[in-house]
C-alpha positions as CSV (number, residue, x, y, z in Angstrom):
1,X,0.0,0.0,0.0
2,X,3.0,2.5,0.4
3,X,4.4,2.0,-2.9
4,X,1.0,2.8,-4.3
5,X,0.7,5.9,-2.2
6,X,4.1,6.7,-3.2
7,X,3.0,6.4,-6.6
8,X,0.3,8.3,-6.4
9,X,2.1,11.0,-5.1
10,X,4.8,11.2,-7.7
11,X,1.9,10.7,-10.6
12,X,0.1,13.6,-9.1
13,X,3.2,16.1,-9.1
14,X,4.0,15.2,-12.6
15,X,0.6,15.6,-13.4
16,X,0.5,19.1,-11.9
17,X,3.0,20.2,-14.4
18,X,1.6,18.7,-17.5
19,X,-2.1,17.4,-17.5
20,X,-5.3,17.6,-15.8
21,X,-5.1,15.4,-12.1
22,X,-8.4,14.7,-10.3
23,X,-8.7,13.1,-7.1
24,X,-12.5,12.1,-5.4
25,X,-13.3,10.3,-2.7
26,X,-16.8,8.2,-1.8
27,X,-18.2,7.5,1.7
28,X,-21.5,6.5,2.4
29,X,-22.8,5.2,6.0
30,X,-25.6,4.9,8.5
31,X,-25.2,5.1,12.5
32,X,-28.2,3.6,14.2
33,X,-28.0,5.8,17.3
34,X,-31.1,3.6,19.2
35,X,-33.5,1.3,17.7
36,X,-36.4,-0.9,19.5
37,X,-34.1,-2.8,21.2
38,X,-32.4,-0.2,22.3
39,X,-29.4,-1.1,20.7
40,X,-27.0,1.1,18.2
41,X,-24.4,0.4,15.6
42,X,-22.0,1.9,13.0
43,X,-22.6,0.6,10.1
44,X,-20.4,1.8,6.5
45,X,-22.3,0.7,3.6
46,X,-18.5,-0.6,2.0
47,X,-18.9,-3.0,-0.7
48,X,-17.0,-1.3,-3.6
49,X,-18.7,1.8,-2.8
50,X,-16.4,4.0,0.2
51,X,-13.9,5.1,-2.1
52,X,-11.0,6.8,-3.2
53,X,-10.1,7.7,-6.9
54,X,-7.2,9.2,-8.9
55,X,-8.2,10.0,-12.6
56,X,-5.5,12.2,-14.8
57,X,-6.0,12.8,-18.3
58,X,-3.5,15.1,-20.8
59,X,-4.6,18.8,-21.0
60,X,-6.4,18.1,-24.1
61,X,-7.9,15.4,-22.9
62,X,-7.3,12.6,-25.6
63,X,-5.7,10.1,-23.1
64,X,-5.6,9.4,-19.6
65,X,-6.0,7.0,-16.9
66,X,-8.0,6.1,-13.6
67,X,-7.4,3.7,-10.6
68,X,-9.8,3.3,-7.5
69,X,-9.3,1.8,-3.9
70,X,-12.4,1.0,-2.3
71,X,-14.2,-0.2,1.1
72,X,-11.9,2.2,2.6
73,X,-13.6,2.0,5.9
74,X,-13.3,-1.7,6.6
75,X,-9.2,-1.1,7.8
76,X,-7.3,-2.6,4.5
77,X,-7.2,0.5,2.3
78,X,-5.3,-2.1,-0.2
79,X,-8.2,-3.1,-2.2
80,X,-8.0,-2.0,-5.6
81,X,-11.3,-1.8,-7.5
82,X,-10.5,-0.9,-11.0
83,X,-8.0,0.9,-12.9
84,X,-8.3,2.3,-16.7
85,X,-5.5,3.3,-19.5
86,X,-7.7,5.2,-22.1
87,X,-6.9,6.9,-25.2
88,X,-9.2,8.7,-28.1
89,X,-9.0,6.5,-31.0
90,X,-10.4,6.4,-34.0
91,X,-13.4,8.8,-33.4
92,X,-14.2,6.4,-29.9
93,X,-12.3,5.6,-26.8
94,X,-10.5,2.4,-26.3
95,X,-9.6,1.2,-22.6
96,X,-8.0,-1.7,-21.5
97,X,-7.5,-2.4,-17.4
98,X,-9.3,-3.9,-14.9
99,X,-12.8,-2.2,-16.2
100,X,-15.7,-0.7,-14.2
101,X,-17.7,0.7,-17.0
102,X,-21.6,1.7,-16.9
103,X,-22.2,3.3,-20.8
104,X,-24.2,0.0,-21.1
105,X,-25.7,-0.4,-17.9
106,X,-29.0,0.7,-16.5
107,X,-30.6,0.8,-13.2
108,X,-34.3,2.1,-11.6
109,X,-34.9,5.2,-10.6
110,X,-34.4,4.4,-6.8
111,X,-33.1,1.3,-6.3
112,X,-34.1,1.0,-2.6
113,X,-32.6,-2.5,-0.6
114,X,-36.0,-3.8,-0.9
115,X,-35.6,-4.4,-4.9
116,X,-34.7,-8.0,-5.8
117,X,-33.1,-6.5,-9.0
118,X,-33.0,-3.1,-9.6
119,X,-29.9,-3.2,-11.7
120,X,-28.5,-4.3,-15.6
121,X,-24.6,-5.5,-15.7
122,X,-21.1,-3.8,-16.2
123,X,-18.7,-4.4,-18.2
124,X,-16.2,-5.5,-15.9
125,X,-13.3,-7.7,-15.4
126,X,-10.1,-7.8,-17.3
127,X,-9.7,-5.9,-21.1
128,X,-9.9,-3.9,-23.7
129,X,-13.1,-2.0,-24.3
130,X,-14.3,-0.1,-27.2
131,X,-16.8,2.7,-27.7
132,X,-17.6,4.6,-31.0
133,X,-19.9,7.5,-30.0
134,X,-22.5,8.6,-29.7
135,X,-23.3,10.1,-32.8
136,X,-26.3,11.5,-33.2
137,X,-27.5,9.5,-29.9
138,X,-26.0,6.1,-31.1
139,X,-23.0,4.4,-28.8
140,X,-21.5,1.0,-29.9
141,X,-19.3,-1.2,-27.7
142,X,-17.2,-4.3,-27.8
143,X,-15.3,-5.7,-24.7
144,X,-12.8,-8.5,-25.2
145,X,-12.5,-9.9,-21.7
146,X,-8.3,-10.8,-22.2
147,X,-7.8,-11.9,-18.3
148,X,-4.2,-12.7,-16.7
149,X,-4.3,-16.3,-18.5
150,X,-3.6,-17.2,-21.9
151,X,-6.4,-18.7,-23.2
152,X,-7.6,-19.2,-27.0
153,X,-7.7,-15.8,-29.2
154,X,-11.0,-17.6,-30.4
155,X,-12.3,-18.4,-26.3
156,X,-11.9,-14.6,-25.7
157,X,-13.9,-14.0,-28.8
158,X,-17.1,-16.1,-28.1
159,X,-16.8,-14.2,-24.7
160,X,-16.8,-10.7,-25.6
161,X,-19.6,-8.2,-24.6
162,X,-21.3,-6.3,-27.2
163,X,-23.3,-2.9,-26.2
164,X,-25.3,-0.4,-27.8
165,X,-27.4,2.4,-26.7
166,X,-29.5,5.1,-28.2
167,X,-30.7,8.2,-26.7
168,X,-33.9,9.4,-28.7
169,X,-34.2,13.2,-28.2
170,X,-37.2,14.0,-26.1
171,X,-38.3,10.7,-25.6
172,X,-35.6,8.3,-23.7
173,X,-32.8,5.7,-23.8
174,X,-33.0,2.4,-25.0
175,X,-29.8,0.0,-24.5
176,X,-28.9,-3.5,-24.6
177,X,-25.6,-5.6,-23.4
178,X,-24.6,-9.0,-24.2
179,X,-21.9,-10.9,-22.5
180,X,-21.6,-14.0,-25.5
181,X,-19.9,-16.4,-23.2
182,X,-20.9,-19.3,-25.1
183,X,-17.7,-20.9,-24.2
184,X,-19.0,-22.1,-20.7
185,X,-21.4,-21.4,-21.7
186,X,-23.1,-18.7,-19.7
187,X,-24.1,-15.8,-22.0
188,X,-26.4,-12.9,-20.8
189,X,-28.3,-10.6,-22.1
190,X,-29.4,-6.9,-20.5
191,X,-31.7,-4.8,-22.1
192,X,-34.1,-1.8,-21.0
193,X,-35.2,1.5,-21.9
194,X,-35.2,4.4,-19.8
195,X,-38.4,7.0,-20.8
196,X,-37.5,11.1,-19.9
197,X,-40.1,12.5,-22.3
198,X,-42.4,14.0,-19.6
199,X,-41.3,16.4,-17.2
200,X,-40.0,15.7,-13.6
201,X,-40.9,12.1,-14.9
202,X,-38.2,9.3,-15.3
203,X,-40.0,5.8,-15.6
204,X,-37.3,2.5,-16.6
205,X,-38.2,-1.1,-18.2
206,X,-35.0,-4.0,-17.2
207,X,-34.3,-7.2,-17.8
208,X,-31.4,-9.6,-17.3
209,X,-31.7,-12.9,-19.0
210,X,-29.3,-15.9,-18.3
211,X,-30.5,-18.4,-20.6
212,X,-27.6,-21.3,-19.3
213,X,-28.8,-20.8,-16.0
214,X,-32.4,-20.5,-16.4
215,X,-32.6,-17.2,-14.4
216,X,-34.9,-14.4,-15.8
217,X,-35.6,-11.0,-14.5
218,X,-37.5,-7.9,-15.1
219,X,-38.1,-4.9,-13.2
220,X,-40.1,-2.1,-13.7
221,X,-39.6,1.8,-11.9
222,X,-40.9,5.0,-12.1
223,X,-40.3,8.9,-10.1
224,X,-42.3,11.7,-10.4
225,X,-41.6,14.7,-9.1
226,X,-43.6,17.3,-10.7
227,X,-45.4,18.4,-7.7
228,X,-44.3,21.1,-5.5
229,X,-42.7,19.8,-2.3
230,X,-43.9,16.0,-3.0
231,X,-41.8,13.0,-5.1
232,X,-43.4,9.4,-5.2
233,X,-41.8,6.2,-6.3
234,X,-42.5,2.7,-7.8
235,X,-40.3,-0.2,-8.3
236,X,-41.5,-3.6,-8.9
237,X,-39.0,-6.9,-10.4
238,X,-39.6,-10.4,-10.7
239,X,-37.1,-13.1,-10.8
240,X,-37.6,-16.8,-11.9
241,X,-34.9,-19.1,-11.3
242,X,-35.3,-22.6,-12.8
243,X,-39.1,-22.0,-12.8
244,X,-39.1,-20.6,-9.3
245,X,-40.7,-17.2,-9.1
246,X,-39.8,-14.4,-6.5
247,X,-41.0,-11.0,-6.6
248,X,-40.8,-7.4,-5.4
249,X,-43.0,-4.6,-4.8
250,X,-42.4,-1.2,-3.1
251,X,-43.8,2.6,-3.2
252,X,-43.0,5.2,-1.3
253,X,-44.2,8.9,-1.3
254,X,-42.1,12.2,0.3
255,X,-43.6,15.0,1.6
256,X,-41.1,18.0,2.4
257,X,-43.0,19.9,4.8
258,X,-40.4,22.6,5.4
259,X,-36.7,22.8,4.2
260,X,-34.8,20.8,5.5
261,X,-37.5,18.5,7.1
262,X,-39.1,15.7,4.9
263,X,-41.9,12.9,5.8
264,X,-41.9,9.5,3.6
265,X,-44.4,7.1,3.8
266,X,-43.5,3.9,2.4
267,X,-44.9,-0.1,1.9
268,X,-43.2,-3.3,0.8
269,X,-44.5,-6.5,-0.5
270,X,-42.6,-9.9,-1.7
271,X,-43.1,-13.4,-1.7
272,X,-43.5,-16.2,1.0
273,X,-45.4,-13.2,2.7
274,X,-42.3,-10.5,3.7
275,X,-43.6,-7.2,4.0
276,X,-43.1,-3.8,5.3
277,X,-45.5,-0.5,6.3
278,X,-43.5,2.3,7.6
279,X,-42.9,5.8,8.4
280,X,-40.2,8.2,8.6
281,X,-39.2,11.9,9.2
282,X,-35.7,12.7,8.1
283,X,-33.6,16.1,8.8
284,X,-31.3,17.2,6.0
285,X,-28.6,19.0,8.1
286,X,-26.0,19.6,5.6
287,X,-23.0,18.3,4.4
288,X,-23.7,15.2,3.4
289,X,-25.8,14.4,6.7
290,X,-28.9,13.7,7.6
291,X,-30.8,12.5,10.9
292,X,-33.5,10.0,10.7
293,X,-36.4,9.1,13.2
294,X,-38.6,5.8,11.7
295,X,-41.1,3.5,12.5
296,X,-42.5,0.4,10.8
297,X,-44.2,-2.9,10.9
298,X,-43.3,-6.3,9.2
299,X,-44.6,-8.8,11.4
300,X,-43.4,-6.9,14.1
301,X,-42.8,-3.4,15.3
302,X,-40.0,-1.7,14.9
303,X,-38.4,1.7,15.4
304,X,-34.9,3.6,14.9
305,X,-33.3,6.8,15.1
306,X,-30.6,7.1,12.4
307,X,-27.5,9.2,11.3
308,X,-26.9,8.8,7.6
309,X,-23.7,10.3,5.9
310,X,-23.4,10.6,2.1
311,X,-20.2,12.4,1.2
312,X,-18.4,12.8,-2.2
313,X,-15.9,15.0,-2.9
């Protein structure tokens, strides 16, 4: 972890000099102060997404690079999540790392915890990605997922991911991303569309289909906030695996009755009878932070008084 500090360092002087150095860093928690039990714990939400990136392209910006650590808060600050080479090329950009990309990835509106799938793939993993666009709305993508094993040219081939999305003015995104893999075989397919063509309105269509495994999902979302003060929200998904169904369905309404202070009523309902009825009132008090009082039922009652912390910088 030193040398990569080290390296860090040294990168980010030279880059003063001669390009265009960017550094951000991610944290996102929750601190249950008391709940029914009268119990309290800090809780970061980790998982790839407390996090601390370097990004540093040349002053024209036709090539650069990118690296992240992540879960910074779990003690290691060693874990490297991705990094990126990148380079303008032939009217797209090509990168080639350990990839994180989301050009061909779409998610709903909200994406609450309660969601069984709320969320298309990445293209991730080991190699060299390509994107030509968009122009006029239209991106095209190919990933050739080279890992650190020779393997058959041909193997990588029939493993590639192939994306495309197109943005229709005024109306919405459509998109779709295959991962071939018929060499396992275990090839998936994400597609969705993403409407913005009304107002204070964003409503999203997703599914992820992995015809090997017999697993198939779809999920539906929608926002609105096109009345003063007030933002409501759907999400619903479905998920059969092997011919067993599960499902999803949650709403929730937000009333801000006076800057900073906001009410949310909220319900959830999924299958072998889980479900959730609850209230909150939540205190936006700046800087990232916000205090939380809420109380539910899902069999039984339950109750908490929260400190949330969402900083990015």
């Amino acid at each position: 972890m030193k040398k990569l500090i080290v390296l860090l360092l040294a990168l980010a002087m030279v880059g003063a000099v001669s390009a265009q150095v960017t550094t951000a860093v991610g944290l996102y928690g929750e601190i249950t102060l008391v709940d029914e039990a009268g119990q309290g714990v800090f809780t970061p939400w980790g998982n790839g997404y407390d996090t601390l990136t370097l990004k540093a392209q040349d002053k024209d910006g036709k090539y650069g690079f990118s690296l992240t650590d992540q879960n910074l808060l779990d003690g290691s600050f060693d874990t490297l999540r991705d990094w990126t080479v990148w380079g303008k090329v032939l009217g797209g950009k090509l990168s080639a790392g350990l990839l994180r990309d989301a050009t061909f990835r779409l998610t709903l509106p909200y994406w609450p915890s309660y969601t069984i799938f709320g969320g298309t793939d990445r293209v991730a993993g080991q190699g060299v990605f390509y994107v030509y666009g968009p122009k006029e709305g239209l991106s095209l993508g190919v990933n050739l997922p080279y890992g650190l094993v020779a393997e058959d040219t041909l193997d990588v081939l029939q493993k590639a991911d192939l994306g495309v999305k197109y943005d229709i003015k005024d109306v919405g995104t459509v998109f779709a991303l295959m991962d071939m893999n018929f060499v396992t075989p275990a090839n998936v397919l994400n597609a969705g569309f993403k409407f913005t063509g009304v107002k204070s309105l964003t409503a999203t269509a997703i599914t992820k289909l992995q015809f090997d495994a017999d697993i198939y999902r779809f999920a539906l979302g929608a926002s609105y906030t096109g009345i003063e003060n007030l933002a409501a929200y759907f999400e619903g998904a479905f998920v059969s695996t092997a011919g067993v169904a599960t499902y999803s369905i949650w709403a929730q309404g937000d009333y801000t009755v006076i800057d900073p202070v906001t009410v949310s009523l909220g319900a959830y309902v999924g299958d072998n009878s889980k479900y959730d009825v609850y209230g909150l009132v939540a205190y936006d008090l700046g800087a990232g932070m916000t205090a939380e009082a809420s109380l539910g039922y899902d069999s039984a009652l339950w109750a908490a008084a929260k400190l949330y912390y969402v900083v990015s910088l």
